[in-house]
C-alpha positions in Angstrom: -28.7 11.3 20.2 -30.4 7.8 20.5 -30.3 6.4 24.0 -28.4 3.1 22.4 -25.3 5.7 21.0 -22.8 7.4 23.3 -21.9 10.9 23.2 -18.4 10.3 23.9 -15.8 11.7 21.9 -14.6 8.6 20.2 -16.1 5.7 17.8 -16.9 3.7 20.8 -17.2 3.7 24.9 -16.5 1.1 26.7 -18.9 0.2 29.4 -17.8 -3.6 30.2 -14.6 -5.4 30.0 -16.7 -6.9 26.6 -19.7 -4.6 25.7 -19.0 -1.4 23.7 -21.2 1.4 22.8 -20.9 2.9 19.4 -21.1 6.9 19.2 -22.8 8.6 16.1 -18.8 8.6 14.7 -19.1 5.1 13.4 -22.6 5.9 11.4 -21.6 4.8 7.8 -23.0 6.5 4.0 -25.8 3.9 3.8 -28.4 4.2 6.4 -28.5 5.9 9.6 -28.9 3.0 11.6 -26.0 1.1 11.0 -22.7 1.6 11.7 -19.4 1.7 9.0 -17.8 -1.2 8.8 -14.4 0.4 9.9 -15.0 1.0 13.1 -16.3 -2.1 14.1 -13.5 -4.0 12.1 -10.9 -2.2 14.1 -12.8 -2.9 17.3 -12.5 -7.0 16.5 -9.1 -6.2 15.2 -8.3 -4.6 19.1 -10.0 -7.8 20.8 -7.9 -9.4 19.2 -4.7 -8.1 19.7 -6.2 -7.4 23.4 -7.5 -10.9 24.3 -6.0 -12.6 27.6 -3.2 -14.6 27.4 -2.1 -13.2 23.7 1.6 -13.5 23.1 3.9 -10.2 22.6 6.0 -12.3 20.2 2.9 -12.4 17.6 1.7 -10.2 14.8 -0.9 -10.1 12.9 -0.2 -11.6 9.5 -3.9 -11.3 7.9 -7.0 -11.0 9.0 -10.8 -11.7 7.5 -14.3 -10.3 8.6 -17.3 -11.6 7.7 -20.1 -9.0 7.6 -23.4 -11.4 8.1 -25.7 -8.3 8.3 -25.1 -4.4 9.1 -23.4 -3.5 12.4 -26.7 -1.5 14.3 -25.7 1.6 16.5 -26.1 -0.2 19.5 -24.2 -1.6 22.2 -22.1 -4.1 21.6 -20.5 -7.6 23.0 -17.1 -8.9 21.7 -15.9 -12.8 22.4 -12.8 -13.8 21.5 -11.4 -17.7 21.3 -8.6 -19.1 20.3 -8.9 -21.4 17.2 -5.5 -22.6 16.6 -2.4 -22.4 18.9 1.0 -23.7 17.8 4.8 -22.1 18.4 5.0 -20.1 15.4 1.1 -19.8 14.3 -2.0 -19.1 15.9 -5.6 -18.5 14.5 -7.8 -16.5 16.5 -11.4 -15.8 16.4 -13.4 -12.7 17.6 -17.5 -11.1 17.4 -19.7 -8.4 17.6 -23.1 -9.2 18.4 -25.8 -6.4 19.4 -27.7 -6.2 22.5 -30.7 -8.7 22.2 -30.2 -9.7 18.7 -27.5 -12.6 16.5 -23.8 -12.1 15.9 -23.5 -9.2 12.8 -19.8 -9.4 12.2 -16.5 -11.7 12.7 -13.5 -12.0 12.9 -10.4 -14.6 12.0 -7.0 -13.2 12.6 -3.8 -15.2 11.6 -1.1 -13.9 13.9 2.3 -15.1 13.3 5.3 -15.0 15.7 8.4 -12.4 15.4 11.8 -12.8 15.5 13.0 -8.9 15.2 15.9 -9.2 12.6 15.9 -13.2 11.9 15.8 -12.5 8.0 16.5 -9.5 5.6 13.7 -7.0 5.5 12.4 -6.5 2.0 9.1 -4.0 1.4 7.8 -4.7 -2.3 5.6 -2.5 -4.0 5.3 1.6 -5.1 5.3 4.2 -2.7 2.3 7.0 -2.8 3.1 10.8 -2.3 2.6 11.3 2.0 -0.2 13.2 3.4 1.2 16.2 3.3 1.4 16.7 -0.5 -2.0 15.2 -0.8 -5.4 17.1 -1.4 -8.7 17.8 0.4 -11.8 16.7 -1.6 -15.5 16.7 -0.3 -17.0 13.9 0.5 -19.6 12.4 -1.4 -23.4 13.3 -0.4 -24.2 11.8 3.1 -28.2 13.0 4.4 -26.6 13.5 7.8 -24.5 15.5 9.7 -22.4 13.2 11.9 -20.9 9.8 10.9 -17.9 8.0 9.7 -17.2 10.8 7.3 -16.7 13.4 9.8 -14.7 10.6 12.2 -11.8 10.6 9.6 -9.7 13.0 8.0 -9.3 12.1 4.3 -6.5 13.3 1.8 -6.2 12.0 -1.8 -2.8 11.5 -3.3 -4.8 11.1 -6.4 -8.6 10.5 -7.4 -11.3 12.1 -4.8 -14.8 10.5 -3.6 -16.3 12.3 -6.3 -14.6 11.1 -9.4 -14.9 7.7 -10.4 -11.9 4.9 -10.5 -8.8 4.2 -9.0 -7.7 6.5 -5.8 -5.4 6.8 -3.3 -6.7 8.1 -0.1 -4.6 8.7 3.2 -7.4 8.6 6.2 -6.3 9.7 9.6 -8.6 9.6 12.5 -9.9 12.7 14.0 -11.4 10.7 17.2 -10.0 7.4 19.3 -11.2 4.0 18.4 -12.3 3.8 22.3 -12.7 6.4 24.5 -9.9 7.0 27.1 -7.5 4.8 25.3 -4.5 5.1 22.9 -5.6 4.2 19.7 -2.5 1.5 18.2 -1.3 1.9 14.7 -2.9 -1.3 13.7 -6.8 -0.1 15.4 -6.1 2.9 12.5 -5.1 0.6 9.5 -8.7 -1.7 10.0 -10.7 1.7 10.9 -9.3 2.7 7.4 -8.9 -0.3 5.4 -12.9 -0.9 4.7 -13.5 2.6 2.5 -11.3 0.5 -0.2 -14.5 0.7 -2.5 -15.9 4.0 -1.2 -12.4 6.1 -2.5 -12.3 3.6 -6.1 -15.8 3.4 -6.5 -16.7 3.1 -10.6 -20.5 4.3 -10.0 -22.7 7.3 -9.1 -23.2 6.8 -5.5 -26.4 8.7 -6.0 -27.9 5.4 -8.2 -26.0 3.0 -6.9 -25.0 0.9 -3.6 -21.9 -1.0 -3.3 -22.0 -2.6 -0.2 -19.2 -5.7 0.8 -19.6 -8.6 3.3 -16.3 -8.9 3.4 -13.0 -7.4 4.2 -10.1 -9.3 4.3 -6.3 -7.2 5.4 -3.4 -8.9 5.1 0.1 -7.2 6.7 3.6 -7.6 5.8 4.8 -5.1 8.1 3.7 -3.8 11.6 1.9 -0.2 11.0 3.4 2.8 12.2 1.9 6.8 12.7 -1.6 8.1 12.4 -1.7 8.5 8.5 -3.0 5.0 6.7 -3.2 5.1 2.8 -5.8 3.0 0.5 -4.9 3.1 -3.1 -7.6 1.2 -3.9 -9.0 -0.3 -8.0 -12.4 -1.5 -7.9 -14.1 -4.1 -10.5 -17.6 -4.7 -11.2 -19.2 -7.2 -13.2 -22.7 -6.6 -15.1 -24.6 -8.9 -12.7 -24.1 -7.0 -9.5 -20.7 -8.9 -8.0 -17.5 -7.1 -7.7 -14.3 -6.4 -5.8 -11.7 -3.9 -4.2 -8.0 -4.4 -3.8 -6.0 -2.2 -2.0 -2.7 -1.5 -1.3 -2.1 -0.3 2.2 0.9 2.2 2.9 2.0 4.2 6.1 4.3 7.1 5.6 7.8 4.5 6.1 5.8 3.0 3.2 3.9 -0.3 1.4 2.7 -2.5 5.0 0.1 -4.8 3.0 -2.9 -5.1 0.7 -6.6 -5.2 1.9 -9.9 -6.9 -0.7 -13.2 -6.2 0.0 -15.9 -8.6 -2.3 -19.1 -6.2 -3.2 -22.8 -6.0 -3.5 -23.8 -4.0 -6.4 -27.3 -2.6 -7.0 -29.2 0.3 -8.1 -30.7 2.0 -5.6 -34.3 1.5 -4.9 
C-alpha cells in the first residue's frame, strides 16, 4: 500500500472538507499508477451535487469531464464554482487536481430545475434484461490484484469483456464512493458510466489501448437502486480516433445515454 493511497474500504477517504484520498479500488486496467476514470468522475459528479448553496429543486440534466491527463493515486483537491446561475438553469464547474502537481480532470454539470409532475413523464428507448437474469463473465487480463475491477460487481445482459462488440453490462458497486457515507444513486451511475468502451471494446485488449479524454452523461431521469446498466457500441476509425455511446438504464428502466471520445493505439 503506497503511503499516497488509503486502506479504507471505499474508492476514496475523505481527509478535508475538499482533499480526498484514493484507495487501491479506483486503480484502473491501464497502469498502476493511475486511477479509473469512474471513480474520480463520480467524485466531481458528488462535489457537484454537494457544493454550498446548491438548490434541492435542481437536477442534473448532463454533465461533461474533460480528462487532461490520468488521475494519479494520490490525494486529491476538489473546487467547485458556479458558472451560470438563472431560475430554471444553472452551469456548474468542478476539479480534481493532485497534491503538488496541475488540474487532471473537470467537470461542467448542467443542472436543471424540477417541477415533480409539471408535464407527462415519457421514458424512450428499449429496456435490457435486470441483473438478475444477467451473467458473470471474467474480466479481461489486469497484472494486478486490486483495482477498479474488483471495486465493481459486473453482470452482462449480453456480450462479456472478453468478446468483442456491442454489450450490455449492469455494474454495481461492491465498496462506497467515500468512506462513511451513503453512496447516491447518481455517485453509482458516473462510477459506472466511464467502462462504456471497456464492456464494447472492438480490439484485443492485449494489443491495443483505447483510452478516452472524455466522458460526457446526459440524464433524463433521476437514478434509482444500486444496479446501473451500460449497453454500450463502440466505433473505431483506421487512424486511431473513435467513440462509445451508451445507453444508461436502472432496473425502473432507460435514465440517459453516456459518449466517451477514444484514443486508439497499439500497445508499445
Amino acid at each position: 500500500m503506497s503511503e499516497e493511497t488509503s486502506s479504507a474500504e471505499a474508492f476514496f477517504e475523505r481527509v478535508a472538507d475538499d482533499r480526498f484520498v484514493p484507495t487501491e479500488y479506483t486503480r484502473g486496467p491501464w497502469s498502476a499508477d493511475s486511477q479509473h476514470a469512474g471513480p474520480p468522475a463520480a467524485l466531481l459528479g458528488r462535489a457537484v451535487r454537494m457544493r454550498d448553496g446548491a438548490r434541492e429543486d435542481m437536477r442534473l440534466a448532463r454533465i461533461t469531464f474533460e480528462i487532461t491527463s490520468p488521475v494519479p493515486l494520490k490525494p486529491l483537491t476538489v473546487a467547485t464554482r458556479v458558472l451560470r446561475q438563472g431560475r430554471s438553469v444553472e452551469l456548474v464547474e468542478a476539479s480534481l487536481t493532485p497534491e503538488g502537481a496541475d488540474e487532471v480532470m473537470r467537470a461542467r454539470a448542467l443542472r436543471i430545475r424540477t417541477l415533480p409532475g409539471s408535464v407527462p413523464q415519457s421514458a424512450p428507448g428499449p429496456e435490457v434484461p435486470g441483473p438478475e437474469a444477467a451473467a458473470v463473465e471474467p474480466f479481461f487480463p489486469v497484472p494486478w490484484d486490486v483495482g477498479y475491477h474488483t471495486g465493481m460487481e459486473a453482470r452482462f445482459a449480453h456480450g462479456s469483456f472478453l468478446g468483442r462488440g456491442p454489450a450490455a453490462c449492469w455494474l454495481r458497486m461492491r465498496v462506497p464512493l467515500v468512506e462513511g457515507e451513503k453512496t447516491a444513486p447518481l455517485d453509482r451511475v458516473l462510477a459506472a458510466a466511464d467502462s462504456g468502451n471497456g464492456v464494447s471494446n472492438v480490439l484485443d485488449f492485449s494489443q491495443h489501448l483505447f483510452v478516452n479524454p472524455d466522458l460526457t452523461v446526459h440524464l433524463h431521469r433521476h437514478p434509482v437502486g444500486e444496479w446501473v446498466c451500460v449497453d454500450a457500441r463502440t466505433s473505431v476509425d483506421s487512424a486511431g480516433v473513435g467513440m462509445t455511446e451508451a445507453a444508461l438504464h436502472d432496473e425502473e428502466g432507460p435514465i440517459g445515454r453516456g459518449v466517451q471520445s477514444l484514443f486508439v493505439a497499439e500497445r508499445g
